[in-house]
LUMTOR-314909 format. One line per 3 residues: their letters; for each residue x, y negated, z negated of C-alpha. Coordinates in Angstrom, 3 decimals. Last residue first. Layout:
A) X/Y/Z; ...
This chain:
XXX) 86.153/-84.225/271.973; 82.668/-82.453/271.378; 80.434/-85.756/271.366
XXX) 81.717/-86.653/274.900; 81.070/-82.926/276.006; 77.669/-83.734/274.657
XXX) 77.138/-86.794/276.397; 78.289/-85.667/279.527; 75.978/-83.042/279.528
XXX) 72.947/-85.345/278.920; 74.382/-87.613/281.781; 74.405/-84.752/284.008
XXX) 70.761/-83.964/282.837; 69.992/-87.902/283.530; 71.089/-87.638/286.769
XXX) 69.521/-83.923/287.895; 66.013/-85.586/286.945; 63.879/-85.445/283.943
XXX) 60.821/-87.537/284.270; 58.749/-88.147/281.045; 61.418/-90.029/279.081
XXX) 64.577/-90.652/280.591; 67.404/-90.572/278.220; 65.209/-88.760/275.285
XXX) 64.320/-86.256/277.903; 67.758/-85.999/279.042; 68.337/-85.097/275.100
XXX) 66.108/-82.356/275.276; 67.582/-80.815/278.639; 70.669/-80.979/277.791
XXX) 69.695/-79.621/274.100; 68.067/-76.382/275.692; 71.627/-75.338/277.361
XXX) 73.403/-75.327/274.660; 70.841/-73.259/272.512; 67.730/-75.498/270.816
XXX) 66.563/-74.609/267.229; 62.806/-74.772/267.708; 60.150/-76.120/264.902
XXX) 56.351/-75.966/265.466; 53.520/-78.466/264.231; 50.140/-77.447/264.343
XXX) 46.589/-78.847/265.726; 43.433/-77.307/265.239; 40.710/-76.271/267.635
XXX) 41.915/-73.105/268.129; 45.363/-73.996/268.399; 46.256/-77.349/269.344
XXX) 49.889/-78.084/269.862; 52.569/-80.518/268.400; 56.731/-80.100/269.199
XXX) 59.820/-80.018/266.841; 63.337/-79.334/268.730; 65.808/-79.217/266.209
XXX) 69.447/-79.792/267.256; 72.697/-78.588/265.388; 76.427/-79.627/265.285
XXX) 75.178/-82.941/266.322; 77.449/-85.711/267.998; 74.155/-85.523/271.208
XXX) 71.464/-86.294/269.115; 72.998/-89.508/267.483; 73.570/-90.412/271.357
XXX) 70.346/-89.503/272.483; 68.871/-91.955/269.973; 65.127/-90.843/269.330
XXX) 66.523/-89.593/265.614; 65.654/-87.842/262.682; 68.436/-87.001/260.922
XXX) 69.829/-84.247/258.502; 73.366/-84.478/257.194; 75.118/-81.627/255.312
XXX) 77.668/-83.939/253.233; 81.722/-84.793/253.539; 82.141/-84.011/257.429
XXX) 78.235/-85.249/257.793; 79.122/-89.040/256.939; 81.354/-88.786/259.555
XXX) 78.496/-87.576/261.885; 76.494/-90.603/260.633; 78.948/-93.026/261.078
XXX) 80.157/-91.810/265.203; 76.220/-91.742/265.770; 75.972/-95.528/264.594
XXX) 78.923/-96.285/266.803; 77.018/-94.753/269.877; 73.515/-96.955/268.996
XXX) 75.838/-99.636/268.695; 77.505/-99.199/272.370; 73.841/-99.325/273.890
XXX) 70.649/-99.388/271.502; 69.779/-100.070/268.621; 66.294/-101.283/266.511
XXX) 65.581/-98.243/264.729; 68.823/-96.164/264.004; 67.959/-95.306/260.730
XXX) 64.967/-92.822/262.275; 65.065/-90.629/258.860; 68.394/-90.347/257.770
XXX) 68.585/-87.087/255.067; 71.617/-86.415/253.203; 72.266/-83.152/251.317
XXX) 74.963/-82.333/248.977; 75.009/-85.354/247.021; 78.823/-85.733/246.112
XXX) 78.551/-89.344/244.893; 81.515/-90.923/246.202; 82.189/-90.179/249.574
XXX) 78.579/-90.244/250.621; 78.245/-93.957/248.835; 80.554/-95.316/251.491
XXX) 79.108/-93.983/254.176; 75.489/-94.122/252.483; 76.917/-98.405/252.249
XXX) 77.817/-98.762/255.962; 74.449/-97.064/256.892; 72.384/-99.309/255.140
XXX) 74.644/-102.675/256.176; 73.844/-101.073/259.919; 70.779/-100.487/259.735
XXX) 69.874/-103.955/258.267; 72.007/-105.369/261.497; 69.473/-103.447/263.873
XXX) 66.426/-104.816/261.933; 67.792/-108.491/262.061; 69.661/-110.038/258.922
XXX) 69.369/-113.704/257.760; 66.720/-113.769/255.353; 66.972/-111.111/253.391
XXX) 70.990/-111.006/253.539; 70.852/-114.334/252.145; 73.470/-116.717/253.511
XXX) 76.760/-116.804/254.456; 77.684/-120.133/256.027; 77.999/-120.150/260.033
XXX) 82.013/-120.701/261.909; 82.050/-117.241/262.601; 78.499/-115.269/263.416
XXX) 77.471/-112.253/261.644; 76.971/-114.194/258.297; 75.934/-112.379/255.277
XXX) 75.428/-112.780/250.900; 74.274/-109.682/248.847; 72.410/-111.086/246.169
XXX) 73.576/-110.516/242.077; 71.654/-110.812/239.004; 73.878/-110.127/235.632
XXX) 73.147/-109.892/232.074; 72.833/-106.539/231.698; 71.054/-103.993/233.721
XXX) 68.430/-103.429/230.869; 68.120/-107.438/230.462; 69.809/-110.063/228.138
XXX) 69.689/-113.619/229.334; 72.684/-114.971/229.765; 71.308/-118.188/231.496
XXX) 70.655/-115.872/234.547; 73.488/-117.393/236.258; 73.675/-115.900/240.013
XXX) 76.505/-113.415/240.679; 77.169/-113.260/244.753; 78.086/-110.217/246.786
XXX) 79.561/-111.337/249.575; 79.780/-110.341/253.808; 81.450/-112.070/256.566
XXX) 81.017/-110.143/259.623; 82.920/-110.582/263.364; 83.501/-107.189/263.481
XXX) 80.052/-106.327/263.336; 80.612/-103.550/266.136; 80.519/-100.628/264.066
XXX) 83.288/-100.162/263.041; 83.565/-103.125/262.218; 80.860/-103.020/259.370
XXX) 82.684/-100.272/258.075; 85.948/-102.268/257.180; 83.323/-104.831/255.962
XXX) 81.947/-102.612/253.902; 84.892/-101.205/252.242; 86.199/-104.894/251.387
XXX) 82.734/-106.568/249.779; 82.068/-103.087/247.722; 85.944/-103.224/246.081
XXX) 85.658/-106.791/245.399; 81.689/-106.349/244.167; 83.154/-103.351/242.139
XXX) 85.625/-105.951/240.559; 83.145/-108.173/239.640; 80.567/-105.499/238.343
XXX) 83.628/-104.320/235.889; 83.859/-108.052/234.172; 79.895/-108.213/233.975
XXX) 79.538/-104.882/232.547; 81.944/-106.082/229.967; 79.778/-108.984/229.349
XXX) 77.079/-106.682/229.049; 78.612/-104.772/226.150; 79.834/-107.919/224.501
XXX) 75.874/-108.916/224.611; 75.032/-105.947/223.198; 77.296/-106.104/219.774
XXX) 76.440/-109.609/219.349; 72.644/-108.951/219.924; 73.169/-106.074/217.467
XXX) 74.533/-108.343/214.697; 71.338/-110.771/214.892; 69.268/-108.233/214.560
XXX) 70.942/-106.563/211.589; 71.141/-110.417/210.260; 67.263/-110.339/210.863
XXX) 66.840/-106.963/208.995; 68.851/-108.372/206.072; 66.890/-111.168/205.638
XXX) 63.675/-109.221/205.707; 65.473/-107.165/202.955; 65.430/-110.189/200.934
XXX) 62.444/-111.262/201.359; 60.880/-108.175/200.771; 60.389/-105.001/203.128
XXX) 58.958/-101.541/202.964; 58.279/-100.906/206.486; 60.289/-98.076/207.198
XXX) 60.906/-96.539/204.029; 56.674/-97.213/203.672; 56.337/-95.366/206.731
XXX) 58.209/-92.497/205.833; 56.309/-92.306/202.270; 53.063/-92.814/204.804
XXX) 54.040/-89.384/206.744; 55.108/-87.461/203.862; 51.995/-87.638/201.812
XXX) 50.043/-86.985/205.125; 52.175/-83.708/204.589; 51.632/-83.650/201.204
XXX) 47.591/-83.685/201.931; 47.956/-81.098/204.985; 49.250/-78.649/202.728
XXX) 46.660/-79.177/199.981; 44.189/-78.695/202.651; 41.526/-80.316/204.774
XXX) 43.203/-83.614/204.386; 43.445/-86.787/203.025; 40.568/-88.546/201.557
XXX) 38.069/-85.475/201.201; 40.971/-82.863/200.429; 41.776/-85.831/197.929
XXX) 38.481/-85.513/196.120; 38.586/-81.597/196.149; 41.631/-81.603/194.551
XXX) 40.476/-83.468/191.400; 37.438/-81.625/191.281; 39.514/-78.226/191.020
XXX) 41.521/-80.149/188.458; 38.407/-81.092/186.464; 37.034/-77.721/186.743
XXX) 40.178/-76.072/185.463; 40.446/-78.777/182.430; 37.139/-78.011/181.709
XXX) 37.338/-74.391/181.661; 40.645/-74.851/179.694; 38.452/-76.854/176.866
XXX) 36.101/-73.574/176.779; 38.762/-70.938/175.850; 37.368/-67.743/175.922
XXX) 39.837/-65.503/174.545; 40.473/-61.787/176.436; 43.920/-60.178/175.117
XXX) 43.002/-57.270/173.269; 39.837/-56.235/175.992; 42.353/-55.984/178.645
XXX) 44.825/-54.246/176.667; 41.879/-51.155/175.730; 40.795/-51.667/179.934
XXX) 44.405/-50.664/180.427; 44.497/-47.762/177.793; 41.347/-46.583/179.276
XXX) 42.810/-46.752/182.855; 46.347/-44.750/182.284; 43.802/-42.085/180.175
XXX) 41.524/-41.699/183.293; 44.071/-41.042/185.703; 45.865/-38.834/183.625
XXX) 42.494/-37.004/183.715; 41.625/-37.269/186.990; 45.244/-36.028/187.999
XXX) 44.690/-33.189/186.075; 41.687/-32.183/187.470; 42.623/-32.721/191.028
XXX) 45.919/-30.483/190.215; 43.235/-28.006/188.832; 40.773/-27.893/191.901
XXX) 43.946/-26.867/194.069; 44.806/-24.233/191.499; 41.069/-22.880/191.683
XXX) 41.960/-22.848/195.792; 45.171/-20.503/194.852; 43.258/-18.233/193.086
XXX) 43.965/-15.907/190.197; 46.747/-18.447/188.548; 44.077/-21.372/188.208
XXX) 41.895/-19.187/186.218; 43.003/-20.437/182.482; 44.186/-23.630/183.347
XXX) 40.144/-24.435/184.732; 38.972/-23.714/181.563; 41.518/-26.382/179.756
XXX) 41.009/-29.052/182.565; 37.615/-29.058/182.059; 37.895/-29.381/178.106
XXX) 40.006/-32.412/179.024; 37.467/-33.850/181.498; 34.415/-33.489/179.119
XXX) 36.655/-35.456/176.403; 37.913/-38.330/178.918; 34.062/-38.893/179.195
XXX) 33.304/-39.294/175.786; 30.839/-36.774/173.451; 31.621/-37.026/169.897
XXX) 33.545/-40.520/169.495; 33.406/-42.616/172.994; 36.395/-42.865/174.994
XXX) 35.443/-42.622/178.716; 31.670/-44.368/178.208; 32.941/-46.854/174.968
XXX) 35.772/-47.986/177.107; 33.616/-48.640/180.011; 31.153/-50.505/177.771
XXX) 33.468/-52.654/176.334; 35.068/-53.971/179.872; 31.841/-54.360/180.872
XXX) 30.555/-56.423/178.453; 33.436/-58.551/177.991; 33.587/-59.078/181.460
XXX) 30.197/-60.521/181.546; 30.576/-62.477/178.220; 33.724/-64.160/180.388
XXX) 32.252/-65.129/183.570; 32.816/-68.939/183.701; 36.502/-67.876/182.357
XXX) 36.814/-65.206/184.705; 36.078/-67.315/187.972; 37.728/-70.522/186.741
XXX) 40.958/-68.522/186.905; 40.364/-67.426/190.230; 39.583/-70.930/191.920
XXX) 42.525/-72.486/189.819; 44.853/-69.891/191.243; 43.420/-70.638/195.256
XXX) 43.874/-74.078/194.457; 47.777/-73.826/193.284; 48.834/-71.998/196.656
XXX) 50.896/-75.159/197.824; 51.712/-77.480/194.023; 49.999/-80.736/193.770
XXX) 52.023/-83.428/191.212; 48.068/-85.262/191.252; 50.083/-88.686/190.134
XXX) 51.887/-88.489/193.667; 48.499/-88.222/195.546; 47.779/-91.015/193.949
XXX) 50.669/-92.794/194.174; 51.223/-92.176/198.033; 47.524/-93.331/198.386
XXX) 47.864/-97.150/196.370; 51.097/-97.384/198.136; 49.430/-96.667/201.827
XXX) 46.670/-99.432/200.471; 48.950/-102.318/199.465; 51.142/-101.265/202.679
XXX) 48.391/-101.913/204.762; 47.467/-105.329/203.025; 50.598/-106.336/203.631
XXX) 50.900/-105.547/207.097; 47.403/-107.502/208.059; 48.638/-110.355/206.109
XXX) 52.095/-110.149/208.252; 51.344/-109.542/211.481; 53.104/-111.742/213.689
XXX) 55.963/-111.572/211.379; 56.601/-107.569/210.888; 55.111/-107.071/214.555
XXX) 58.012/-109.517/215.339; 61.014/-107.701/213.547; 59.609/-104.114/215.148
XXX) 59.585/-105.812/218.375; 63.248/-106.905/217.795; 64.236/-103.684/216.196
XXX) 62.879/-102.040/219.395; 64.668/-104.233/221.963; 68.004/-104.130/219.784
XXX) 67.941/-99.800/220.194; 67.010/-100.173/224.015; 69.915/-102.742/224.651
XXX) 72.339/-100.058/222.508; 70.849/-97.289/225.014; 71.102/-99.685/227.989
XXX) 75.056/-100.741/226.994; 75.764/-96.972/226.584; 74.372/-96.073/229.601
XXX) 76.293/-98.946/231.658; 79.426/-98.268/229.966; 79.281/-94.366/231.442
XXX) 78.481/-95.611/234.747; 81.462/-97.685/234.752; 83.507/-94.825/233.618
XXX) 82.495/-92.815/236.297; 83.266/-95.004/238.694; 81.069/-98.188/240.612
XXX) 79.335/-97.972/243.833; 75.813/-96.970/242.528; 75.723/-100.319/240.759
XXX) 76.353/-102.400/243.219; 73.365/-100.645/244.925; 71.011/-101.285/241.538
XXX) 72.150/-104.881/241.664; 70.396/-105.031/245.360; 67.436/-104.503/244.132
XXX) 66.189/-107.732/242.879; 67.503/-109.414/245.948; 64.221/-106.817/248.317
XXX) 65.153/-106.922/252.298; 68.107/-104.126/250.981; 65.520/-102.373/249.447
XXX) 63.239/-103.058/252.544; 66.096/-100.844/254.904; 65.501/-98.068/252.001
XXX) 61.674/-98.109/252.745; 63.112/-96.859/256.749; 64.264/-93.972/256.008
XXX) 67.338/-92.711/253.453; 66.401/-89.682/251.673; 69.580/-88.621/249.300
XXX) 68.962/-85.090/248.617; 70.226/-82.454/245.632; 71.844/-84.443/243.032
XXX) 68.742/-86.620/242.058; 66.395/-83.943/242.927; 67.440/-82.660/239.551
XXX) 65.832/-85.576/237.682; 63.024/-85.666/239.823; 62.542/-81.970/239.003
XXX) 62.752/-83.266/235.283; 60.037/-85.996/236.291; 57.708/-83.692/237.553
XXX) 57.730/-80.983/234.727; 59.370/-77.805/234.740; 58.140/-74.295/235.432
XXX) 61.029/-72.165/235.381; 61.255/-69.628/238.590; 64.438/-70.854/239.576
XXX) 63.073/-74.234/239.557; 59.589/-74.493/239.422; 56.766/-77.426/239.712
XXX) 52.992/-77.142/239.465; 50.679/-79.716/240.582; 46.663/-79.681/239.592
XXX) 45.091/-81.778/242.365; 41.534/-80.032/242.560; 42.941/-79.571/245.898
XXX) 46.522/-77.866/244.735; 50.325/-79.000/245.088; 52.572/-75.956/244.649
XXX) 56.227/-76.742/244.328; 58.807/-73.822/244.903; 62.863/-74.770/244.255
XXX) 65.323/-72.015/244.878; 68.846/-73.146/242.972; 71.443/-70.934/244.551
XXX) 75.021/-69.994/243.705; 73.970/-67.265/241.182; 74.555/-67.856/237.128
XXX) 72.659/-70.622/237.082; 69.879/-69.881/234.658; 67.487/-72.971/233.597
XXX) 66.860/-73.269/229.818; 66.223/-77.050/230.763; 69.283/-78.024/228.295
XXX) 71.674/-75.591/230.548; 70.220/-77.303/233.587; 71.384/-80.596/232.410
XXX) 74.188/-79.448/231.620; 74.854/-78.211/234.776; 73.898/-80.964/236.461
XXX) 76.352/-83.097/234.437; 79.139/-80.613/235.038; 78.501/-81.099/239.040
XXX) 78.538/-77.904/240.124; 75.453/-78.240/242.934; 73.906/-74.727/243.387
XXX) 72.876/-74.388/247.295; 69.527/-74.841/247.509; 66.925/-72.858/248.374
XXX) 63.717/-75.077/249.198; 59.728/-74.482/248.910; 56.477/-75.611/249.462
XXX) 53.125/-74.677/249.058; 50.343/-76.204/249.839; 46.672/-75.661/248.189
XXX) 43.028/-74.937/248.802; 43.409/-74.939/252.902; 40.672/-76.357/254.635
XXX) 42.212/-79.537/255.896; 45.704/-79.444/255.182; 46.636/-80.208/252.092
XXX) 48.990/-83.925/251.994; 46.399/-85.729/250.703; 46.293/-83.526/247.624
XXX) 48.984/-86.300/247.064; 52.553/-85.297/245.904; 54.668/-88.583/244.376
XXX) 58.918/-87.528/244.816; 60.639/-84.608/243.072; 63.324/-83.566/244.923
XXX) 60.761/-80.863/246.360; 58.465/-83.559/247.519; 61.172/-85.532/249.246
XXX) 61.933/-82.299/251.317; 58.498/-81.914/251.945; 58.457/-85.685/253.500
XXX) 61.207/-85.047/255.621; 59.500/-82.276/256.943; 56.189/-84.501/257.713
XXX) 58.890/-87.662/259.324; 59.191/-85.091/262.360; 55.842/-83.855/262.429
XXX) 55.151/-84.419/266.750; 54.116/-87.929/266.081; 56.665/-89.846/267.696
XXX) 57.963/-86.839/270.713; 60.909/-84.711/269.773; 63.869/-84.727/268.023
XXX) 65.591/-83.464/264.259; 68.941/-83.898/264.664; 71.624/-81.391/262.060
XXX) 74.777/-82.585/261.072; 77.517/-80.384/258.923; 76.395/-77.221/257.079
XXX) 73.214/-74.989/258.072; 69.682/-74.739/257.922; 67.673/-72.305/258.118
XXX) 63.372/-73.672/258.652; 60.499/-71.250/258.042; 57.189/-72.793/258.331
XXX) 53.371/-72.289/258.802; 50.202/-73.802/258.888; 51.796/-77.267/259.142
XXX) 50.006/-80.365/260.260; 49.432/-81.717/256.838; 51.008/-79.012/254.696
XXX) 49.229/-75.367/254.222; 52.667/-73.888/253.983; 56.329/-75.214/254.030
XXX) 59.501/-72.628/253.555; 62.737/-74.582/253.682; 66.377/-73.030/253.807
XXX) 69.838/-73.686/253.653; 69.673/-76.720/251.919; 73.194/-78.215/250.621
């Protein structure tokens, strides 16, 4: 359930800190006061389209935000696991800023995540029903989608299976026309990504090897040079008569014999003799050196030709030997792919042909389940219809042949079928049904869909447009018994929805300096008589209409 919402900078909203609390909360006051703009944060935070539209003028950004109690669903919990979102408290606080330049950022419990996720998790927070749900019902092509919603767990379960194994038969079938619609143009692509993967194949590259070729060529196209230096280093430490290494050693020698009378001559000394070892480790190295230098002239070439080699297919396929074999990767994976001959064309088409089978006995399932969910659906809303007042009802859901044509849903199209007079033929819902009966059917199916789907919030926004009298009363009776399994919030101008609520929110308009702000009041006891005489009478409250306020509520109490 919400417990609270924080709104700032948002259309006609400085300002706002709303608690809310379990059971059924009425949102009144005059059309135009902000009503519908609370609603519309609340949509916003379960993910629905932002608009910088929705700024209010001056202000660089909005904020909004909701804290949630934790739903404990498994599936939402999963789901939040696989987000990396924590869930150890009980709460799930919700912040969504929505900026001028229009940048939109999203967090759940402090995680940025993106629009569609929070969509995602909207899903199981709040179920907004207003007045674009009554054109669902006005729309045939939706009404599968509600049949839908009223079948089990296992039901939904066959339905995700059939639309991942439908998604799986759709791409093998595109990938089976591009194949044939294409086919010079495919050839002649694979012709060229086999002529690269065997050249780059034939090269055998090895990671690192460019750098080593780069060094080797180095000494060999410098090997007189080293030579020469090499020689004449030996020659200068190890010369006959007067070397280096021999000044050192006599050094060393004079400096033995005075070492013990100071201890800074015995510092010089271990320098010395370090120098000297020193000196001896490096002439034997430069002596091993100079053994084992050959200029080879052929291995220059092959070096250079490699190095050429290498730099060819840098040019062709990447900046690096790395990047080559990985672009070597890529094709080889699209030649598996798209490597086909006849025969293997063959094969793909009976693969085709096999996973049409296997999704068609999917959807023909579906179809068997949808017919006994349209039984089920057909019975519990007619028991809800009566209740209120459409007692004399006939309503159907009706499969129309689609030829079996295969489509994400399955293979069915269904229309909800309705006659509110006895003795008349059911007909389209779309056509047939008023304003007040579309209520109605709306409300009769969130009553039934509240018991089933454990959404913790529910939002009606003015679903009782279009009733009046003993109706408008039975509506009130549905949506407060929708509220003993959901928190309910409505927005109402019926005094009698007003009146069953555990909670009433006043919400008024003003002008402030030149600008005009909504406010939000939680009405005592008293308050809410004189609110809902206001929605009785309009401008001019008398001592009547409060007495039939009061009445109201005490009705609404028993």
């Amino acid at each position: 359930m919400l417990q609270e919402l924080t709104i700032e900078n948002f259309a006609i909203i400085s300002k706002l800190r709303l608690s809310f609390h379990q059971g059924m909360t009425a949102l009144t006051g005059e059309t135009g006061a902000g009503k519908s703009i609370i609603i519309d944060a609340m949509g916003l935070l379960a993910g629905g389209r932002g608009s910088s539209d929705y700024i209010r003028q001056g202000a660089q950004k909005c904020t909004l935000e909701g804290l949630f109690q934790l739903p404990r669903q498994a599936e939402f919990l999963s789901f939040m696991e696989e987000l990396g979102i924590e869930t150890e408290e009980q709460s799930l606080i919700i912040q969504r800023d929505m900026s001028i330049s229009g940048k939109n950022i999203c967090r759940v419990n402090g995680r940025t995540v993106t629009l569609a996720n929070l969509r995602k998790i909207g899903e199981f927070l709040v179920d907004i029903h207003g007045q674009n749900e009554h054109q669902e019902l006005m729309q045939a092509d939706k009404h599968l989608g509600l049949l839908d919603e009223f079948g089990n767990q296992s039901f939904k379960r066959d339905k995700k299976m059939y639309q991942k194994q439908y998604d799986a038969f759709r791409q093998l079938e595109q990938q089976v026309k591009k194949i044939q619609a294409n086919e010079k143009m495919f050839v002649q692509r694979i012709d060229m990504l086999q002529f690269q993967q065997e050249e780059i194949e034939a090269a055998e590259l090895q990671i690192g090897e460019e750098e080593q070729l780069i060094e080797e060529r180095d000494k060999l196209s410098n090997y007189q040079k080293i030579v020469d230096g090499l020689a004449e280093s030996y020659e200068a430490l190890n010369a006959e008569g007067q070397s280096s290494i021999d000044g050192v050693g006599a050094a060393l020698g004079q400096l033995q014999g005075i070492a013990h009378l100071d201890s800074e001559y015995s510092d010089i000394l271990e320098n010395v003799q370090n120098a000297y070892y020193l000196l001896q480790d490096s002439i034997g190295d430069i002596s091993r050196q100079l053994d084992n230098l050959e200029l080879d002239e052929n291995r220059l070439e092959e070096v250079n030709h490699r190095l050429e080699l290498i730099r060819q297919l840098k040019r062709k396929y990447g900046e690096s030997i790395e990047a080559i074999l990985a672009y070597q990767k890529e094709i080889s994976q699209e030649l598996a792919d798209s490597n086909f001959s006849d025969g293997q064309m063959d094969g793909l088409l009976k693969k085709l042909t096999n996973q049409e089978h296997q999704v068609r006995e999917l959807a023909e399932n579906l179809h068997d389940q949808r017919v006994e969910i349209a039984k089920k659906l057909q019975k519990s809303i007619l028991t809800e219809l009566k209740e209120l007042y459409m007692a004399n009802t006939d309503f159907e859901v009706r499969f129309s042949s689609t030829d079996n044509e295969l489509h994400r849903d399955g293979i069915d199209q269904v229309e909800f079928y309705i006659t509110t007079n006895p003795g008349e033929p059911l007909k389209p819902l779309v056509k047939v049904a008023s304003g007040g009966e579309l209520s109605r059917v709306m409300l009769a199916l969130k009553t039934i869909f509240s018991k089933k789907q454990g959404i913790t919030s529910i939002v009606f926004d003015e679903v009782d447009t279009g009733v009046s009298g003993r109706v408008a009363q039975a509506i009130a009776d549905k949506i407060y018994q929708v509220a003993q399994n959901s928190q309910v919030l409505c927005i109402t101008h019926l005094p009698q929805v007003a009146a069953v609520a555990n909670y009433q929110y006043y919400i008024s308009k003003e002008v402030k300096k030149g600008r005009t702000e909504t406010s939000v009041q939680q009405l005592s006891s008293k308050e809410r008589v004189t609110e809902i005489a206001r929605m009785l009478a309009g401008s001019e409250i008398t001592d009547l209409t409060k007495k039939h306020a009061e009445e109201l509520l005490n009705m609404a109490k028993k």
